[in-house]
C-alpha positions as CSV (number, residue, x, y, z in Angstrom):
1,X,0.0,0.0,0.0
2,X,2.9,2.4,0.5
3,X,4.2,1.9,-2.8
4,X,1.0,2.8,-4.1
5,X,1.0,6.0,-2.0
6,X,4.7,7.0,-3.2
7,X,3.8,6.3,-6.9
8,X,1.0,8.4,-6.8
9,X,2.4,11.5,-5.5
10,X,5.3,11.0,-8.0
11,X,2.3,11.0,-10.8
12,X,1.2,13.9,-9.4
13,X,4.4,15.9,-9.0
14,X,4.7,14.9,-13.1
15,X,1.4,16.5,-13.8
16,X,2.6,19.9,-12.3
17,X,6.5,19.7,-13.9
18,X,5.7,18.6,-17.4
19,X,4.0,19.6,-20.3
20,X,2.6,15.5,-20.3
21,X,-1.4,15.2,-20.5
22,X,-3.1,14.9,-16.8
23,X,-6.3,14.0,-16.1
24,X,-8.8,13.7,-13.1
25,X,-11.5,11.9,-12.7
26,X,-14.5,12.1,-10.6
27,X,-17.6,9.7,-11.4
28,X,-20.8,8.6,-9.5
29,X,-20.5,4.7,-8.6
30,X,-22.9,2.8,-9.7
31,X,-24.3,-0.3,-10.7
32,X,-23.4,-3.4,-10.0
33,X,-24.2,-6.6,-12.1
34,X,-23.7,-10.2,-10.8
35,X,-24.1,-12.7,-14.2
36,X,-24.8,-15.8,-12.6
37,X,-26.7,-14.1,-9.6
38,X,-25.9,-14.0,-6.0
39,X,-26.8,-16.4,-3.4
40,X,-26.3,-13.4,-1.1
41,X,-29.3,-11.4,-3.1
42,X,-31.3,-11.5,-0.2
43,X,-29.0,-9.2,1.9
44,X,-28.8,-6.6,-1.1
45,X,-31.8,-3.6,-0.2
46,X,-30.9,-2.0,-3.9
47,X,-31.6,-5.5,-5.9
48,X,-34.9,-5.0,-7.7
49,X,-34.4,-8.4,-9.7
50,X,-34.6,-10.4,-6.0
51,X,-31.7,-12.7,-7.6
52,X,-29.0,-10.5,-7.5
53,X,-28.3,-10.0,-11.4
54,X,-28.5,-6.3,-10.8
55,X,-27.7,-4.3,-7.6
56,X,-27.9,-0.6,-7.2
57,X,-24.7,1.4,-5.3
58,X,-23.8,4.7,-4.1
59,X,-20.7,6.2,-4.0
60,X,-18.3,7.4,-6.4
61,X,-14.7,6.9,-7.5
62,X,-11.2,9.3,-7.9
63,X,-8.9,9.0,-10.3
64,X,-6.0,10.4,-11.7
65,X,-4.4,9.4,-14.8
66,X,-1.0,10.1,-16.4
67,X,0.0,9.7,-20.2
68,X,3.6,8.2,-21.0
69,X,3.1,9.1,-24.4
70,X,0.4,11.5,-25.7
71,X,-3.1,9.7,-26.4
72,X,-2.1,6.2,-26.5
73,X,0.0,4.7,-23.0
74,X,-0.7,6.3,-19.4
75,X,-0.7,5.3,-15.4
76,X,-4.1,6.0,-13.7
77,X,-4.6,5.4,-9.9
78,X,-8.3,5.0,-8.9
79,X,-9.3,5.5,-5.6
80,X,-13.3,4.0,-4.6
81,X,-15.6,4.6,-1.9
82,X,-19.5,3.6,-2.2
83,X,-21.9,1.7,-0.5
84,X,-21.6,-2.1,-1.0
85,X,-24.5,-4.3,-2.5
86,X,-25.1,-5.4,1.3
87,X,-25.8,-1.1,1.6
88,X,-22.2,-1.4,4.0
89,X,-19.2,0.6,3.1
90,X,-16.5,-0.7,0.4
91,X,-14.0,0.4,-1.4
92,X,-11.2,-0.2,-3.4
93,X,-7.4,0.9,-4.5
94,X,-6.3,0.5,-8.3
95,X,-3.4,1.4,-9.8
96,X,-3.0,0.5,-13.8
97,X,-1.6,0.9,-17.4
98,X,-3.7,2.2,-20.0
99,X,-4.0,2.3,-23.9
100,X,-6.4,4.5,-26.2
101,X,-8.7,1.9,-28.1
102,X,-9.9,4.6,-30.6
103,X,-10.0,8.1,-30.7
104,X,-11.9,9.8,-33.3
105,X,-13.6,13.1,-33.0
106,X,-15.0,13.2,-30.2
107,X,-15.3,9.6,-29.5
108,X,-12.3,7.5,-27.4
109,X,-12.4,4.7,-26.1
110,X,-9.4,3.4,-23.3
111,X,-8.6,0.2,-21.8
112,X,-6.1,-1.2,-19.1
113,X,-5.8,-3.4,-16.5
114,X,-3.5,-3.7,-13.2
115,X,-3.7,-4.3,-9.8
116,X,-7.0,-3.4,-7.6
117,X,-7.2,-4.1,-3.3
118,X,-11.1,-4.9,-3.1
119,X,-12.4,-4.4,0.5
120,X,-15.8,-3.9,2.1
121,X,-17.2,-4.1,5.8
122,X,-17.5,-7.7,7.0
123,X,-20.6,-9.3,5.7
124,X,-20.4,-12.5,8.1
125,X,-22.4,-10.5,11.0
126,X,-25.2,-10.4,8.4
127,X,-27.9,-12.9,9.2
128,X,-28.1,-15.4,6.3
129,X,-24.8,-14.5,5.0
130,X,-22.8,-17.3,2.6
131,X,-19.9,-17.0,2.3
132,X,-18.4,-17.6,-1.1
133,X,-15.1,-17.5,-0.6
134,X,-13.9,-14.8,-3.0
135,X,-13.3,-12.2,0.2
136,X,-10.5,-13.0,2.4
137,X,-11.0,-11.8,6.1
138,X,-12.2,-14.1,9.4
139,X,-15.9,-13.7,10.9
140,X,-14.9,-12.1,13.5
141,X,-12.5,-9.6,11.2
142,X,-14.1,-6.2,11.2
143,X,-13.2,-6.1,6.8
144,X,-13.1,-8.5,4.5
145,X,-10.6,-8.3,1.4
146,X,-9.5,-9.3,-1.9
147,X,-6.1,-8.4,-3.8
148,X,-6.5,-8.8,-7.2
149,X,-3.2,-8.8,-9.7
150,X,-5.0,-8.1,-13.0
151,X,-8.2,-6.2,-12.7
152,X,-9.1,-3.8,-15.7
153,X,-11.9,-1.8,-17.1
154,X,-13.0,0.2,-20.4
155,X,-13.8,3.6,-20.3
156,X,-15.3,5.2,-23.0
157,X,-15.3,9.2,-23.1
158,X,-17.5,12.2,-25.1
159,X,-15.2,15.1,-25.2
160,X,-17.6,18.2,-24.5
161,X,-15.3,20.9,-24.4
162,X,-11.3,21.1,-24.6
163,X,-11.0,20.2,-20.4
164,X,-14.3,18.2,-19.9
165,X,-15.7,15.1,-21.1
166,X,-18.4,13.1,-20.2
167,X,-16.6,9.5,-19.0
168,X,-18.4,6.0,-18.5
169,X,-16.6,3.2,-16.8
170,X,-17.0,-0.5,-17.4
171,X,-15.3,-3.4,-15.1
172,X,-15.7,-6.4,-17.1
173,X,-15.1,-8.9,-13.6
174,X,-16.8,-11.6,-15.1
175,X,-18.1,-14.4,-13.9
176,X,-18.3,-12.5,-10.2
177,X,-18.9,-8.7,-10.5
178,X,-19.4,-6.6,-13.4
179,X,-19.6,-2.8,-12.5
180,X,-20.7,0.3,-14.5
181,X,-20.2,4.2,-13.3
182,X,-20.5,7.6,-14.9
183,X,-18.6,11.0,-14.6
184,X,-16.7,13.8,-15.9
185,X,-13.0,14.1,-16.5
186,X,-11.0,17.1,-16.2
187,X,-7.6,17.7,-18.2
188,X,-5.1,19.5,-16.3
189,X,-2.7,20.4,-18.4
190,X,-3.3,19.6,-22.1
191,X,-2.6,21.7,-25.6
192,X,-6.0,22.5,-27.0
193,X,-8.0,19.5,-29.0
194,X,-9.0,19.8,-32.3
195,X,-12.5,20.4,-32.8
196,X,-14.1,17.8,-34.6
């Protein structure tokens, strides 16, 4: 976790010395969609389906996100905090490489993966809880966790002006958790756009 914290305010310090393009990221988390279902659907107050296929969250995710080279590599750190499908509070840390898909007028469309900590409060003092054994954490643990190595997501973005555009985020987590949020991302420091 501390390397994470180092290499983030090194990203940062970048974003204020060089002429690189920065961004930050700010979008509303979410929805939440379980493929197979959820055995767990019971304890979920935002599932509308009653099997878990779809869940409701709120909260919201921070990011900030680097380019190595100019609109095709860059280093984005995402930072979450929402309210879990249980309606308890979760969260997680990324830290990733990403590529530009496509970018064409005001389309583009980004992809990456890298490594995400997944943590949420304990569900075990839930009554009816099953466990699935995907979080890591005792009962009696006040958190339950989950480091994964190779977590990614697509993020596809509308440029509405030259700083802001209008940013969707899909977590492809399939078969366990699929995820979709919505936001705006702001460009630091970036040379004009063309307009298209």
């Amino acid at each position: 976790m501390r390397f994470i914290q180092i290499l983030f305010f090194l990203l940062v310090l970048l974003s204020f010395t060089s002429r690189a393009q920065n961004n930050i990221n700010v979008k509303f988390f979410g929805l939440s969609l379980h493929p197979k279902g959820d055995v767990n659907a019971p304890l979920m107050p935002l599932n509308p389906d009653k099997k878990g296929y779809l869940v409701f969250n709120l909260g919201g995710t921070v990011s900030y996100e680097h380019f190595i080279k100019p609109d095709k590599f860059s280093v984005k750190f995402i930072q979450a905090l929402y309210s879990d499908c249980a309606a308890q509070l979760g969260g997680f840390t990324h830290l990733g490489v990403r590529w530009v898909i496509f970018n064409k007028n005001r389309h583009s469309l980004n992809g990456g993966f890298g490594p995400t900590f997944v943590y949420r409060r304990n569900w075990s003092s839930l009554e009816g809880y099953q466990d699935s054994g995907f979080f890591n954490g005792a009962p009696t643990d006040k958190w339950q966790h989950k480091f994964i190595g190779y977590a990614g997501e697509f993020e596809y973005n509308y440029r509405l002006t030259d700083k802001y555009d209008f940013s969707t985020t899909f977590i492809p987590g399939y078969p366990s958790l699929m995820s979709l949020s919505f936001g705006i991302r702001y460009w630091l420091n970036k040379e004009p756009r063309n307009k298209s």
